[in-house]
C-alpha positions in Angstrom: 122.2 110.7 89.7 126.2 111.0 90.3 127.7 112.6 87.7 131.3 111.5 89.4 132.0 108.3 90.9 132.7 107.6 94.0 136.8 106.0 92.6 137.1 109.4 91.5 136.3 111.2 94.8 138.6 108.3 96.4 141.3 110.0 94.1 140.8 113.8 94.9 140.2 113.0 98.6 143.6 111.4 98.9 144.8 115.3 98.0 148.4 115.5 98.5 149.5 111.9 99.2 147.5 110.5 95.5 149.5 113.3 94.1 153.1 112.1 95.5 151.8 108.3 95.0 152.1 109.6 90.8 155.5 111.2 91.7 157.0 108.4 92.9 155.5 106.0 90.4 157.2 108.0 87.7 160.3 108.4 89.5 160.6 104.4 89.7 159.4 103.9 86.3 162.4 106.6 85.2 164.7 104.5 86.8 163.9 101.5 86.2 163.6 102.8 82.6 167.4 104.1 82.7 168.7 100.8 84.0 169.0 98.4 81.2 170.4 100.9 78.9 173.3 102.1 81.6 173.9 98.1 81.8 174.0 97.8 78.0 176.2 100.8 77.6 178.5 99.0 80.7 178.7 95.9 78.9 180.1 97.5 75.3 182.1 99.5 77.7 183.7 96.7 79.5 184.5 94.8 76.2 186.6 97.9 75.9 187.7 97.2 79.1 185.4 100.7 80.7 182.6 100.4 82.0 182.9 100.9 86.0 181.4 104.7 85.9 178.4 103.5 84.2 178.2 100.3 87.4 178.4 102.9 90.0 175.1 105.2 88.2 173.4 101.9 87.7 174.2 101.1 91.6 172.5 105.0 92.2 169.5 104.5 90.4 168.7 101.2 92.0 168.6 103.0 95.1 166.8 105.7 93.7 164.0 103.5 92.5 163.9 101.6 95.9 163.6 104.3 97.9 161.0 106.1 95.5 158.9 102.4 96.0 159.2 102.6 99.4 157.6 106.1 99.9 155.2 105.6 97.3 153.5 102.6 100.3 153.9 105.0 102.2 151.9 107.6 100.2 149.4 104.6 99.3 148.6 104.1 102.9 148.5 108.0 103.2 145.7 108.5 100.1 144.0 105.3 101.1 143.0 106.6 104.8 142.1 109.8 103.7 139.7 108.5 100.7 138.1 106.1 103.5 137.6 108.8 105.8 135.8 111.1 103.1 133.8 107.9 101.4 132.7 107.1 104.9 131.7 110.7 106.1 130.0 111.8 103.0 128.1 108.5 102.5 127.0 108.4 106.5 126.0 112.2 105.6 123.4 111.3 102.9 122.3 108.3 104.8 121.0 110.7 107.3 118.7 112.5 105.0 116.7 109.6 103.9 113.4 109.3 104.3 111.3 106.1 105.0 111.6 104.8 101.2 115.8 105.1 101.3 115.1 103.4 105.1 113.4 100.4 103.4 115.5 100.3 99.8 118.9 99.8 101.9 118.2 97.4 105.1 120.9 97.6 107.7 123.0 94.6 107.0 123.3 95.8 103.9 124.2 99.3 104.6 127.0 98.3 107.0 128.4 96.2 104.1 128.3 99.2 101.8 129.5 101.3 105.2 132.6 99.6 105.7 133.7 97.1 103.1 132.4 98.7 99.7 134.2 102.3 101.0 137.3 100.6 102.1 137.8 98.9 98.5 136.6 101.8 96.6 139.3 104.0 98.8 142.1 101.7 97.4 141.3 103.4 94.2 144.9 105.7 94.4 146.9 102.4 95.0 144.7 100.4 92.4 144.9 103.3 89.2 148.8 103.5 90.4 149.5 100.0 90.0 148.1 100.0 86.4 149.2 103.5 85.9 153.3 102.5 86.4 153.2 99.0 84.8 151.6 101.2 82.3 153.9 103.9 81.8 157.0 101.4 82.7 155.3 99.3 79.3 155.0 102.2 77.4 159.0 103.3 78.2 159.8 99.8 77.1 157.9 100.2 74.0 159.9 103.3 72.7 162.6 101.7 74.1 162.6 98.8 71.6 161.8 100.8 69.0 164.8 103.1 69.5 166.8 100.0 69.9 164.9 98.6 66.8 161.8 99.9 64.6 161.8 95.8 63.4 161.6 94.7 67.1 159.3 97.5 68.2 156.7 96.7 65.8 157.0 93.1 66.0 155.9 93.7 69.8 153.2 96.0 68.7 151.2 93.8 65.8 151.7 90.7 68.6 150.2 92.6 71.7 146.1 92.8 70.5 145.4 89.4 70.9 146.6 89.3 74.6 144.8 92.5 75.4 141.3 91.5 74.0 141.2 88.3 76.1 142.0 90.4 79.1 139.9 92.9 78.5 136.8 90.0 77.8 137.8 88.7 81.2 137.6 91.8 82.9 134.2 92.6 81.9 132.5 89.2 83.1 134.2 89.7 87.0 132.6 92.9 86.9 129.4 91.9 87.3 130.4 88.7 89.4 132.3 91.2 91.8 128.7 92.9 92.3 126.8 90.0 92.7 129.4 88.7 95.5 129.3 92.1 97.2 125.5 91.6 97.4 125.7 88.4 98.7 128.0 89.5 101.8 125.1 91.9 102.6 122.9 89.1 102.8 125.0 87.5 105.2 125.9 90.6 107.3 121.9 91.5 107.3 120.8 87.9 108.4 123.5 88.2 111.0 122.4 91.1 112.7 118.6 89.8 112.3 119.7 86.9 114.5 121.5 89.4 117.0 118.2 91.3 117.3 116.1 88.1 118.1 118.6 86.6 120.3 116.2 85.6 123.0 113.2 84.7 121.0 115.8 82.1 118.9 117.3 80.5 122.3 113.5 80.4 123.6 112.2 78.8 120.7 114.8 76.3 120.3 115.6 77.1 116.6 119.5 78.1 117.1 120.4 75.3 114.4 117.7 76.6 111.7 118.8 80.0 112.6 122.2 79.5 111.6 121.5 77.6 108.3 118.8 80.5 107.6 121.9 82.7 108.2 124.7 81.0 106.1 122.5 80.1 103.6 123.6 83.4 101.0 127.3 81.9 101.8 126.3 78.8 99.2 125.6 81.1 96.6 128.9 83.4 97.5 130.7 80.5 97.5 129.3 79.6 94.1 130.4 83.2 92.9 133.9 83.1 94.7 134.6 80.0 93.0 134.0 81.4 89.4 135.5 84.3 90.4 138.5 82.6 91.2 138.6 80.4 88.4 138.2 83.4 85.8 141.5 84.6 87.5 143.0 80.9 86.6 142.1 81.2 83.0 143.4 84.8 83.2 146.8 83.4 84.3 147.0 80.4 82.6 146.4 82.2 79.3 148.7 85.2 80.1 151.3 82.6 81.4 150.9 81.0 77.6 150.5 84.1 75.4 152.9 86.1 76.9 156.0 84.0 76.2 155.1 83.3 72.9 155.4 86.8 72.4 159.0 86.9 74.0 160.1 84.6 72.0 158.9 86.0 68.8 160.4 89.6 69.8 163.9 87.9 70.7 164.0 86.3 68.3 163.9 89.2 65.6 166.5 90.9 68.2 168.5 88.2 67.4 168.1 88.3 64.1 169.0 92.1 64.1 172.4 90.9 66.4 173.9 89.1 64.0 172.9 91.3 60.8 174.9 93.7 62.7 172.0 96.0 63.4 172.3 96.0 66.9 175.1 95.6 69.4 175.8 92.6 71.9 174.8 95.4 75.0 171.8 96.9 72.9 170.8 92.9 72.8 170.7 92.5 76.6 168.8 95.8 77.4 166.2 94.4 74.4 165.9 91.8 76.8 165.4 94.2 80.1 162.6 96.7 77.6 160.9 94.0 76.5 160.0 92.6 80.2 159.0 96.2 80.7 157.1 96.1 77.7 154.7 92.6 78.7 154.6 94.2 82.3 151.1 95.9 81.7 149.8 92.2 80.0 151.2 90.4 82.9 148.7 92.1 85.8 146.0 89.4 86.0 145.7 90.3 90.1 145.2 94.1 89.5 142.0 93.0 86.5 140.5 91.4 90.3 141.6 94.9 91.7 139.9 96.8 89.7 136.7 94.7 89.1 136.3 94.4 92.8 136.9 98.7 93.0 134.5 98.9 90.4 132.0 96.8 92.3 132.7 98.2 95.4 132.1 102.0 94.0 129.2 100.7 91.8 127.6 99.7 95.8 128.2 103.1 97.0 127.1 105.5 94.6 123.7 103.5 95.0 123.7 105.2 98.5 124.6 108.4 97.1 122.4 108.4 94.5 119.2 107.4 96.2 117.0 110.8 96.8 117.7 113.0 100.2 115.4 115.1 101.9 116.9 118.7 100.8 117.3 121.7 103.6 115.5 124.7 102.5 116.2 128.4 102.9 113.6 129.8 104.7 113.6 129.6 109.0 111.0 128.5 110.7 108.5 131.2 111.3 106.1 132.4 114.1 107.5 133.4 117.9 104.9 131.7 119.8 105.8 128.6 121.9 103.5 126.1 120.0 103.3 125.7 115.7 100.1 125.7 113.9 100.5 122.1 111.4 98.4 122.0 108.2 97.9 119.1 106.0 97.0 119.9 102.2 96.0 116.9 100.1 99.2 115.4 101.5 100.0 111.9 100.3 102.6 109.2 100.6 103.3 105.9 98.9 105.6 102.7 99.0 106.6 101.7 95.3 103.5 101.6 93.8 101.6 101.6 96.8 99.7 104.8 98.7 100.0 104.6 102.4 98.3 108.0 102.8 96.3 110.0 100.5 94.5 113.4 100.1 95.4 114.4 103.9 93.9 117.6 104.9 93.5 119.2 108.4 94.8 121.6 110.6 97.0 121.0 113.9 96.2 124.0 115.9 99.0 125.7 117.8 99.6 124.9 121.2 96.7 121.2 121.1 97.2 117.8 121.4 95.9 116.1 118.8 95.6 112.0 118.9 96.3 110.1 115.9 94.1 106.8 115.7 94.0 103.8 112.9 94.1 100.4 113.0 97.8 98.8 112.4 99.1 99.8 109.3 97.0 102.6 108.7 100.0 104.9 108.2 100.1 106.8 111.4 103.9 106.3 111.5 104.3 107.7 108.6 102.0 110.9 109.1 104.0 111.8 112.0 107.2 111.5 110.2 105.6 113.7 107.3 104.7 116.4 110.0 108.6 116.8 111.1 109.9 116.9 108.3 111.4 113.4 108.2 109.9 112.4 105.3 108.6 114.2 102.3 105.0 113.9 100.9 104.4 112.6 97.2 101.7 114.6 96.8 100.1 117.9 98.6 102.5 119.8 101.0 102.7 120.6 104.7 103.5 123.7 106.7 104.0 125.2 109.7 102.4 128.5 110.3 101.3 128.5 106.4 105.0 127.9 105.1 105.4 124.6 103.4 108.1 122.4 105.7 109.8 121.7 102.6 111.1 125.4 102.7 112.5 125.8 106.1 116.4 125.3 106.8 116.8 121.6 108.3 119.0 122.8 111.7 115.9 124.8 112.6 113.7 122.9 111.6 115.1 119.9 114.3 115.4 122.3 116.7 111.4 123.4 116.6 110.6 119.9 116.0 111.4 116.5 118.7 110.3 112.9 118.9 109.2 110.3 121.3 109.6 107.2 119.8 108.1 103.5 120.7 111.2 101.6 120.9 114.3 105.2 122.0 117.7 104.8 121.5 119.6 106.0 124.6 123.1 107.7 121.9 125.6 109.1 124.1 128.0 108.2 127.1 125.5 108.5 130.1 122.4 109.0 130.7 122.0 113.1 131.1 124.2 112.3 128.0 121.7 110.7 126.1 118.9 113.3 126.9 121.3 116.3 125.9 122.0 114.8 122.8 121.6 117.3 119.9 121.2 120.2 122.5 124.6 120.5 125.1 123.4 123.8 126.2 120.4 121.8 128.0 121.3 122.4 132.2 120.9 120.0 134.8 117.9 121.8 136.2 115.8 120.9 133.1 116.8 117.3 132.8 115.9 116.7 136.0 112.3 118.6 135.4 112.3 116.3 132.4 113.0 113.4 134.1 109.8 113.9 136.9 107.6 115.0 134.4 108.4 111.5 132.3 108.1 109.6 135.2 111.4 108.6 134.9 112.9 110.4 138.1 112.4 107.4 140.5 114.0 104.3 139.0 117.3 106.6 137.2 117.7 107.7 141.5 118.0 103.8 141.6 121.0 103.5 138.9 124.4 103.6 140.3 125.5 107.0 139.5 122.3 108.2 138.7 121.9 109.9 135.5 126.0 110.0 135.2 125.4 106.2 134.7 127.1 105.0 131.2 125.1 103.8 129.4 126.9 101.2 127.7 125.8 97.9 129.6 122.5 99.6 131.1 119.5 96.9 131.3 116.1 99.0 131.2 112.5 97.4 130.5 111.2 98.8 127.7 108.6 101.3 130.1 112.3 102.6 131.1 113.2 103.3 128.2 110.1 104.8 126.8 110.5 107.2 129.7 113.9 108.2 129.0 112.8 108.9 125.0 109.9 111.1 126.7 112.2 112.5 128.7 114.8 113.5 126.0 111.6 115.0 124.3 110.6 117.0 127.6 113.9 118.8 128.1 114.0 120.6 124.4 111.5 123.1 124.8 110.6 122.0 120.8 107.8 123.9 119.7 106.3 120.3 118.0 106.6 117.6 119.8 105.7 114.0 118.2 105.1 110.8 120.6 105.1 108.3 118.4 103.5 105.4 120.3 105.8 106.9 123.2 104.0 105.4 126.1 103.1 101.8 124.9 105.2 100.1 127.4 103.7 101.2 130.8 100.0 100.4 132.2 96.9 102.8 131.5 97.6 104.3 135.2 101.3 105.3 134.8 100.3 106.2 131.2 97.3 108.6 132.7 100.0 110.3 135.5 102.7 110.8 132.7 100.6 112.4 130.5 99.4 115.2 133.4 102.6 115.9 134.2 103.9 116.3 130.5 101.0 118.6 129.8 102.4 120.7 132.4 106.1 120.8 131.1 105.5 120.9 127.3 102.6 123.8 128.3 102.0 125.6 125.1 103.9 123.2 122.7 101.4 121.7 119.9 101.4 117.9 120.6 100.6 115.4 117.9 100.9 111.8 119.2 100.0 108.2 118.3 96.9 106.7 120.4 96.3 103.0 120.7 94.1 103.7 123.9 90.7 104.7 124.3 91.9 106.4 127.2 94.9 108.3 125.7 92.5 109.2 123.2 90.1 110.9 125.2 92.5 112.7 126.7 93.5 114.8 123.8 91.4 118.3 122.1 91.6 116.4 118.8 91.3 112.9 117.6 92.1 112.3 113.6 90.5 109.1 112.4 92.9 107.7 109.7 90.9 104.9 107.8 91.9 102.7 104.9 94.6 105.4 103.6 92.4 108.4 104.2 91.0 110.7 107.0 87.4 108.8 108.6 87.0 111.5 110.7 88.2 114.7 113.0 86.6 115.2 116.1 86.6 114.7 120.1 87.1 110.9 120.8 83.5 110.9 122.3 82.3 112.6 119.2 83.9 110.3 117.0 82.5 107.0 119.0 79.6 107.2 117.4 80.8 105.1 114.3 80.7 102.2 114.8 84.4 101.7 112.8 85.9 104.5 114.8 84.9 102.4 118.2 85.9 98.9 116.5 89.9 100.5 116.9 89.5 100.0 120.1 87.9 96.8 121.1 90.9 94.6 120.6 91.8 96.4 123.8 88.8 96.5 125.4 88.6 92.9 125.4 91.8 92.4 126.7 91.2 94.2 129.2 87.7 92.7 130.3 89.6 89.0 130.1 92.6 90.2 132.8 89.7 91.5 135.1 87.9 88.3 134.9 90.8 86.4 135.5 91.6 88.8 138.6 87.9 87.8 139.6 88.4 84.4 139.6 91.6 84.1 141.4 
């Protein structure tokens, strides 16, 4: 867990700018402080018929103050940007070292919420502790002030403010919680949002835009629910304070007047009384800052839940052996969801420099054992290594560079297309993208894109083969010495899928190869099938070997079957 929060890292992030937001905070309150009793000393003085020198520092310090207010927005705006910035960067950062079970705690509507709203509001933490901070301090001045004055009018203040302060304080602990519950329910929102942007087509072909939409807005009852009793918990806050606090004035005049004609205090004294005391109710009068801070509070509350949920740490060691290919063992590995195992009691042994075919039925956990054998996610139980040293042990920037993905559905990240199959490696050259590019069968329809692979990505309309291809490609052109097709090669037709695969065993020669086989025919084509059934390993062997159970052969028949139905269909046409 945190020991810090994230309001507090808002505060040392803004450096600098936080610390000359205090400066000028004190510098207004000192004025602003020094104003009523120049004016008091220039009304006695003028009854004496003197008083313009003390006008003319009143005049000064005015400025003063209004100046000091305008740089401390300045300085605001300053520490603001710079506590956003950091929020942002080290949150992203952490984000990036989750494994599947941060993946599925935080889904992505809800982690752009926490992204961008809940770090913006916790980043307002320099202006939010200021603006209770100087009202503060200026309350406190005003409090001595009246006591200097008066010790009868200072401790009448004092014995009235309590009551005031405890219903503020009660109020500000229920819109805590409230703030937090409203946060969540903007992530529902922002999540069911970018669910419907992600099914676009299947929503206009189905004909369910409407239901969509109230499927979508639906959380924005409840908010609105929330935002309502938030807002009327600020009414009472007001209306009370707005009641209270005069009732205090009045009381704390009134003693000054007392004390003015008692001839304890002077006509002048009696005016800055007035002046102090205003100072004095300004930390009681602040009902928008108890929203402020309850909605900081929530905000930070969202964001150390991302920085608190568990990372997959770099280790120390590098990644050993010289030869092009890895040797992969699996020890008793396991891996569960909550309360429920995926994977347990995994052992084999990748060989260096094989391909080895991973085959279940859907939900078998083959996903996840590939993630496991790059390091993306780490097992509960057992351990894994690479040429005998546990995975957990090897530095992280090494580790990505030995190890590279092919994934079922790529994302093409960068600005063009040779772009996108450099990324994480600039020092890849032309020469090799294009080998890449052949070997992934990709080379004939990116000669077909407008500037080739200097095409932009942004606005680029590939079938999902296309992309596949791409993803294989961006694996092809890293020279990895693991490389992980995870489903890779799903989208194209058993023929293209046979040709791609003779030409990638050619390009990644020597690498080891552990990929994802929902094909008899993919399969068969690798040195090592690994049967994963109900959680566990059914079997290791050559797919022919492993044919003869019955289960193993029953993985494939939904297939089989399909296939048999297109030929007839061809037949009869």
């Amino acid at each position: 867990m945190s020991t810090r929060s994230p309001s507090t890292d808002a505060l040392r992030a803004g450096g600098a700018s936080t610390v000359l937001l205090v400066l000028f905070g004190i510098i207004q309150t000192l004025t602003t402080m020094a104003v009523p009793a120049l004016l008091g000393a220039a009304v006695n003085a003028a009854i004496h018929a003197d008083g313009g020198s003390a006008v003319v520092l009143v005049i000064v310090l005015m400025v003063v103050s209004a100046v000091a207010e305008s740089l401390g927005e300045l300085a605001s705006y300053s520490a603001r940007v710079r506590a956003m910035r950091k929020l942002r960067a080290d949150t992203l950062s952490h984000l990036f070292t989750f494994g599947f079970r941060g993946q599925r705690r935080f889904n992505q509507g809800d982690l752009v919420n926490r992204l961008t709203d809940s770090t913006d509001q916790t980043a307002q933490a320099a202006a939010v502790v200021t603006s209770i901070f100087v009202p503060a301090l200026t309350s406190l001045g005003g409090l001595v002030a009246l006591f200097v004055v008066d010790p009868f009018i200072g401790l009448t203040f004092l014995v009235s403010v309590p009551l005031v302060w405890l219903r503020l304080r009660a109020h500000f602990r229920k819109l805590i919680p409230m703030s937090i519950t409203a946060a969540g329910k903007q992530a529902d929102v922002a999540t069911g949002l970018l669910d419907a942007l992600r099914g676009m087509r299947t929503i206009r072909a189905s004909g369910t835009v409407e239901r969509e939409i109230t499927r979508v807005l639906s959380p924005a009852r409840s908010l609105r629910t929330l935002a309502m009793g938030i807002w009327r918990r600020q009414r009472t806050v007001a209306w009370e304070t707005t009641l209270l606090l005069p009732v205090l004035e009045i009381a704390v005049l009134a003693v000054a007047g007392y004390c003015l004609t008692a001839g304890r205090i002077s006509p002048g004294e009696l005016l800055a009384v007035s002046s102090y005391l205003t100072y004095a109710l300004g930390i009681l009068q602040q009902a928008n800052t108890v929203k402020d801070i309850s909605e900081m509070r929530a905000a930070g509350e969202r964001v150390r839940a991302v920085l608190d949920e568990p990372g997959i740490e770099s280790g120390t060691r590098p990644v050993p052996g010289e030869s092009a290919g890895i040797t992969i063992g699996f020890h008793g590995v396991g891996s569960a969801v909550e309360d429920r195992w995926i994977l347990r009691d995994i052992t084999f042994e990748v060989p260096a420099g094989r391909t080895v075919a991973l085959v279940g039925e859907s939900g078998v956990g083959k996903t996840t054992l590939t993630a496991l054998a790059g390091g993306l996610l780490s097992p509960d139980e057992g351990r894994i290594t690479f040429d005998g040293v546990p995975v957990s042990e090897l530095r992280s920037d090494e580790l990505r560079k030995a190890v590279t993905y092919a994934y079922e559905r790529p994302v093409l990240l960068g600005t063009t297309v040779a772009d996108s199959l450099r990324y994480g490696d600039e020092s890849i050259s032309d020469a090799r993208i294009a080998d890449a590019l052949r070997s992934s069968g990709a080379e004939e329809f990116v000669a077909r894109l407008p500037k080739r692979a200097d095409t932009e990505v942004a606005g680029l309309r590939l079938s999902g083969g296309e992309m596949q291809r791409l993803g294989l490609a961006r694996a092809a052109c890293r020279g990895a010495r693991l490389v992980v097709l995870d489903d890779a090669l799903s989208s194209v037709d058993t023929a293209t899928e046979a040709a791609i695969s003779a030409a990638l065993q050619d390009t990644l020669r020597g690498a080891t190869r552990l990929m994802i086989a929902h094909r008899a025919s993919t399969a068969s084509r690798a040195d090592l099938v690994v049967w994963l059934h109900r959680g566990g390993v059914g079997g290791i062997g050559t797919h022919r070997s492993l044919l003869a159970n019955p289960e193993y052969g029953r993985v494939f028949a939904v297939e089989e079957s399909a296939a048999t139905d297109l030929a007839s269909e061809g037949s009869a046409s």
